[in-house]
N, C-alpha and C positions, 0 to 999 in steps of 0.2 A: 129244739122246741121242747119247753118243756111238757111232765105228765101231768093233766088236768084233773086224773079222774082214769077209773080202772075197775074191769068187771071180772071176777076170778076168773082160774081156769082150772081144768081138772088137776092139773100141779099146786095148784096153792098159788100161783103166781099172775099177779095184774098184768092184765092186757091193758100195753096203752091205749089210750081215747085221742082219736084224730082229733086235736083242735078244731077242724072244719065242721066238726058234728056239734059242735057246742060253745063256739064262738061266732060274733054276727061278722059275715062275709067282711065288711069295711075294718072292722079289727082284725082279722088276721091278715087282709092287704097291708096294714096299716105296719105292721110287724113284721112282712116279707118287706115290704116296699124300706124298711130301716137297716134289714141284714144287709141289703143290696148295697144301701148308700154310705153303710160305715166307711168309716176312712179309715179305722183303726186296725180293719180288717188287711192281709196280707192276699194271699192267692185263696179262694180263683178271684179274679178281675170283675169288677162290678157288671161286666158284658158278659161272662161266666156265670155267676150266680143267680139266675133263675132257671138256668139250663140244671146245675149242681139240686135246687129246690125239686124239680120235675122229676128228679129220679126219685123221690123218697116215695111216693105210692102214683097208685093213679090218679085218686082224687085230687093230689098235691098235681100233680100234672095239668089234669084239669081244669086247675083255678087259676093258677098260673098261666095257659099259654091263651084263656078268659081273661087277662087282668093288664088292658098296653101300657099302665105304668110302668110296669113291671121291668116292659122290655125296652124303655124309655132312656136308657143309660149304654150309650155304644163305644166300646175303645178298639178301634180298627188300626191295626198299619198297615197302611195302604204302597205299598210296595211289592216288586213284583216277586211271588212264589209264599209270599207272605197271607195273600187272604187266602185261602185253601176252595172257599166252597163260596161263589161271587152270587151263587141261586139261593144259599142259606142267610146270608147277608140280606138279600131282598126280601126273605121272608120274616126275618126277625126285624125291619124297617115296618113289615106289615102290620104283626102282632101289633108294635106300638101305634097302631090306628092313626088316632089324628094327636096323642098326648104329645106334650111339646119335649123336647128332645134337651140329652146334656151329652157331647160329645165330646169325644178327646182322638183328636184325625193325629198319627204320625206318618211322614212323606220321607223315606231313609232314600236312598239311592235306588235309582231304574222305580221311580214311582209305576202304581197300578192304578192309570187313569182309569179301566172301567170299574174299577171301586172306587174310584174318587167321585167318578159322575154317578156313580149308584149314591151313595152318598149326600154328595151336593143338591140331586133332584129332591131333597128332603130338607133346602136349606132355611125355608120360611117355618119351617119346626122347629129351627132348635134355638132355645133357649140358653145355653150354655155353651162354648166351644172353645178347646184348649186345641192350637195349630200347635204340632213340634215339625220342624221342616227343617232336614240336615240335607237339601239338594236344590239347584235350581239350575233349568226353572220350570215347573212342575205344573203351573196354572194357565195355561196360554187355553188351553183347549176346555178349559172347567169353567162353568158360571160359577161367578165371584158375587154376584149381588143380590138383591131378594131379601137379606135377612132381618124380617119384618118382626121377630118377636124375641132377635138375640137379645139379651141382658147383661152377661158374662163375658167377655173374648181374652183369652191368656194366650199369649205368642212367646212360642219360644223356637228362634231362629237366629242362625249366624249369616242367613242372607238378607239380599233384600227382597219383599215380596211381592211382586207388580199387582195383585190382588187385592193387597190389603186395602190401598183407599176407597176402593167399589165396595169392601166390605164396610166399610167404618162410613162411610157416606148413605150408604142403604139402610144400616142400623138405625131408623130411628129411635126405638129403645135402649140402643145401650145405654149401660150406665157403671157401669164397673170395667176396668181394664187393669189386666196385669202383664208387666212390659219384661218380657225374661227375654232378651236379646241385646247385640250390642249392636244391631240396627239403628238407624235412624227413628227416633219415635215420634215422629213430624206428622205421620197421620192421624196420633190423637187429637191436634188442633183441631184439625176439621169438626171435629165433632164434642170441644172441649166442653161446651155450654152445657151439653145434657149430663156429663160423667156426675155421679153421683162419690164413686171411690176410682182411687189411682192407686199404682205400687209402683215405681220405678227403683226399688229397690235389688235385684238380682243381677242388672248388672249395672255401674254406675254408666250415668250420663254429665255431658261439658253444662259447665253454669249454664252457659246461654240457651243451650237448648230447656235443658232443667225448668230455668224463668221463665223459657218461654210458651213449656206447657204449663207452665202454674198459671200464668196469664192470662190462658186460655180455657181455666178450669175456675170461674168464679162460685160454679156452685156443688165444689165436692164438699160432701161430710167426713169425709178420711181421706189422710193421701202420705204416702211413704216416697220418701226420694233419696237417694244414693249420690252424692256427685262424685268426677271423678276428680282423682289427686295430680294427674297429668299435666292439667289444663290450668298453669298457674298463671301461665301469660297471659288468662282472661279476665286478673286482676283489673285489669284497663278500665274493666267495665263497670266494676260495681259503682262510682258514683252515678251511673246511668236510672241504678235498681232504684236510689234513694231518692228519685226524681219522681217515679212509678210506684203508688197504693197497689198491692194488692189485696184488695176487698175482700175475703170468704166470709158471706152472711150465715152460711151455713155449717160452718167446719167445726165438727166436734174434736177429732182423734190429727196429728200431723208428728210425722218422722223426720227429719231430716240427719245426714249422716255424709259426712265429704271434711275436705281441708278447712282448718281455719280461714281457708280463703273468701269461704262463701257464707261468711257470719251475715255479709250485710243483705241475703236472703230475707235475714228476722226482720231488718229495718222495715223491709216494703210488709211483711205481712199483718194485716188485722183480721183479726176475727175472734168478735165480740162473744160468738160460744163457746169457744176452746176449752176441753175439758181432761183434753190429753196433749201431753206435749213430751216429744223425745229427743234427745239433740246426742250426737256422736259425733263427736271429730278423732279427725284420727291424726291430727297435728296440735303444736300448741297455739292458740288463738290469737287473733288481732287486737290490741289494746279493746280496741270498739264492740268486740266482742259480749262484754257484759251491756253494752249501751245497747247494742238492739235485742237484747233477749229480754233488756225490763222495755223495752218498745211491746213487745206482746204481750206481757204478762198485765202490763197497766191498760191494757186493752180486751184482754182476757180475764173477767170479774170473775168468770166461772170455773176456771184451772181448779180441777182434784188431782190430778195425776202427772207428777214431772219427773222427766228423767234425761238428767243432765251425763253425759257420759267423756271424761277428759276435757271438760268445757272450762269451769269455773278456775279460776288463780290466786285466788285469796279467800281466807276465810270471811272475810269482808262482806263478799259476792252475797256468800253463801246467807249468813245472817241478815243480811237486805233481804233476801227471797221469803225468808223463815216469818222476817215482822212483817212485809206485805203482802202475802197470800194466805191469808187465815184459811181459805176451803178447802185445805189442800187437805187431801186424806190420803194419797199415797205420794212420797218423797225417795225417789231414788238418788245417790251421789256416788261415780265413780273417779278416782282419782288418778292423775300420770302416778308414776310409777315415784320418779321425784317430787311430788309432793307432800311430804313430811308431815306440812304443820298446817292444809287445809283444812283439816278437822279435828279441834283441840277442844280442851271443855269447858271452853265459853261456848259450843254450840251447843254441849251438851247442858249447860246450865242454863242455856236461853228454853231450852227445850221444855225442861221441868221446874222453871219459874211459874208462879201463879202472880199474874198480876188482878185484882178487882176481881179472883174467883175462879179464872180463863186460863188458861195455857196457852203458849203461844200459837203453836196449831191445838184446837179445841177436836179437832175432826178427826185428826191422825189416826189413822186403822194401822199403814204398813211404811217401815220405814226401814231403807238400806243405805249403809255405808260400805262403800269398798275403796280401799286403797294402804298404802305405807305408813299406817297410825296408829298410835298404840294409846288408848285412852286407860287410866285406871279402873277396875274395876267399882270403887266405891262412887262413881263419877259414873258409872253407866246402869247400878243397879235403883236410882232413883225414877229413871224412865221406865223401867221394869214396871217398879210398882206404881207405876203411878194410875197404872188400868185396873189393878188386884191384888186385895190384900193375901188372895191364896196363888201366890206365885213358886212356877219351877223354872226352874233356869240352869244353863250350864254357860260355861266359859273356859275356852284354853286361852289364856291372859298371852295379848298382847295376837293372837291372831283371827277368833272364832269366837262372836258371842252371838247365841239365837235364841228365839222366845217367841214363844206362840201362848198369845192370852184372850178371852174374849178382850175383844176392841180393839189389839194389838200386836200387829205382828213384826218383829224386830229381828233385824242381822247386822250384822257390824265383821267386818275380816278387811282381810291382805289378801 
């Protein structure tokens, strides 16, 4: 915390000023309540650090164990020999009054059901809740439902958890799920309608299942998905996807990331807001591959942000993208390792063409190439200037060239 202000002392030397003497109460909550919640913070543990604030004086004491936000952030592992003090636990449940709760429960082996049920009796509080669960099976004797103001739920499990549909069924608010297991993720259908964001990105999932939570999520605004590379035999299916729209009226931000297998994913999606799009294969693509990614794009007026990753197979692709997505302001391209001559300088020269006044992208802020290509210099410094006649730049020819301008920020490598 810093010093505000300081009254000598008989050494010559400022005494500091408690913030609490001259700050109004809701600003310096405002400024414990942000120590608490950094993520960038390391130890002590966001369950820690109002204990850690308490010791600096009394008055910090004080305001602190005054303040249930405060204590509003609980990371227990609930295993046995693990909670030390089951009466300290219930008392730090207290201090947080009725404020709504962000939790992160881990359940190791020989769980500590009477901290689980200490715990759980507080389940219509929480607002947030990360399960890590490395045993089963650990909930038979715990209330699993109630949770009337969750928003948040991140599962990270190698079981399966008999629990979870009583939780995903009773959330009538959630709306964000993050799926870090390689579980079954069949209980988000249940509750697909209301999800606002998805991740299935941590550990991949089979198409079918993949489809068939997207199908069930018509109204996410973001949503990350992972397939897996395994399941190629579920080829069979995708003319099934190209039968089935899926509709997102509302989808700004979408990941997706698996085998060339599962290009015809793009076929089925629309969504008229899309303003983020990422694509990763980790294989080389199906001819039709380029066919259902301009399926979204000619669907998506509003695309600023693409990122194609080992997707595209000809320079071709690439410049189709380039003349019909004028909005685009940030364009990522990363290349297989074989391909050479994806990015030659007819891109570079479609790039810093003026046609009628215009550039081709008019918007372009940031723009990355990566892959096995070696453009000339005198071919790459036209884009440079094209944002500033007071340009710096560097270049190791033929691996590294980067550039930060206003309007524009540029990479180019292997």
């Amino acid at each position: 915390m810093a010093i505000l202000d300081g009254q000598s002392t008989g050494t010559g030397l400022k005494r500091p000023t408690d913030p609490l003497e001259v700050l109004p109460p809701e600003l310096v909550g405002d400024i414990f309540h942000l120590y608490i919640i950094d993520v960038h913070l390391g130890r002590p543990s966001k369950s820690q650090r109002p204990v850690f604030l308490s010791y600096v004086s009394t008055s910090w004491r004080d305001f602190v164990y005054a303040s249930p936000l405060l204590w509003a952030h609980v990371n227990v592992t609930a295993s046995e020999r693990r909670v030390s003090n089951l009466y300290a636990l219930e008392k730090r449940l207290e201090r947080s009054q009725s404020a709504s709760l962000s939790m992160e429960i881990m359940v190791r082996y020989h769980p500590d059901k009477d901290a689980l049920r200490v715990l759980f009796a507080e389940r219509a509080r929480f607002r947030q809740m990360t399960l890590k669960v490395w045993t089963t099976p650990w909930c038979h004797d715990i209330p699993m439902e109630g949770f009337t103001q969750l928003r948040k739920l991140t599962v990270d499990t190698d079981f399966r958890i008999d629990g979870l549909s009583a939780i995903f069924s009773s959330a009538l608010r959630l709306c964000c799920v993050e799926w870090c297991s390689p579980a079954d993720p069949e209980p988000i259908i249940l509750i697909g309608h209301q999800l606002l964001s998805l991740n299935l990105s941590v550990v991949p999932v089979t198409f079918t299942r993949g489809f068939e939570v997207l199908a069930a999520c018509p109204n996410l605004r973001d949503a990350v998905i992972r397939f897996r590379d395994d399941c190629l035999n579920e080829h069979i299916l995708m003319p099934l996807t190209r039968e089935r729209n899926l509709l997102f009226s509302k989808l700004r931000s979408l990941e997706l990331c698996g085998s060339g297998y599962f290009v015809d994913v793009l076929s089925s999606v629309q969504a008229p807001l899309l303003s983020r799009l990422e694509i990763c294969w980790h294989q080389k693509n199906w001819e039709c591959g380029f066919e259902a990614l301009e399926s979204v794009l000619v669907s998506s007026p509003h695309l600023e942000d693409l990122t194609l990753c080992k997707f595209l197979t000809t320079e071709d692709e690439l410049l189709s993208i380039i003349a019909k997505n004028k909005n685009l302001v940030k364009l990522s391209i990363i290349a297989q390792r074989d391909q050479v001559r994806l990015i030659t300088q007819r891109t570079f020269k479609l790039l810093t063409r003026q046609e009628d006044g215009s550039y081709a992208l008019p918007l372009l802020e940031e723009l990355c190439f990566e892959g096995p290509f070696d453009v000339p210099d005198e071919v790459v410094l036209p884009i440079i200037d094209r944002t500033s006649h007071q340009t710096t730049w560097r270049t190791v020819r033929g691996h590294v060239v980067k550039h930060a301008v206003s309007g524009l920020s540029f990479c180019i490598g292997i």
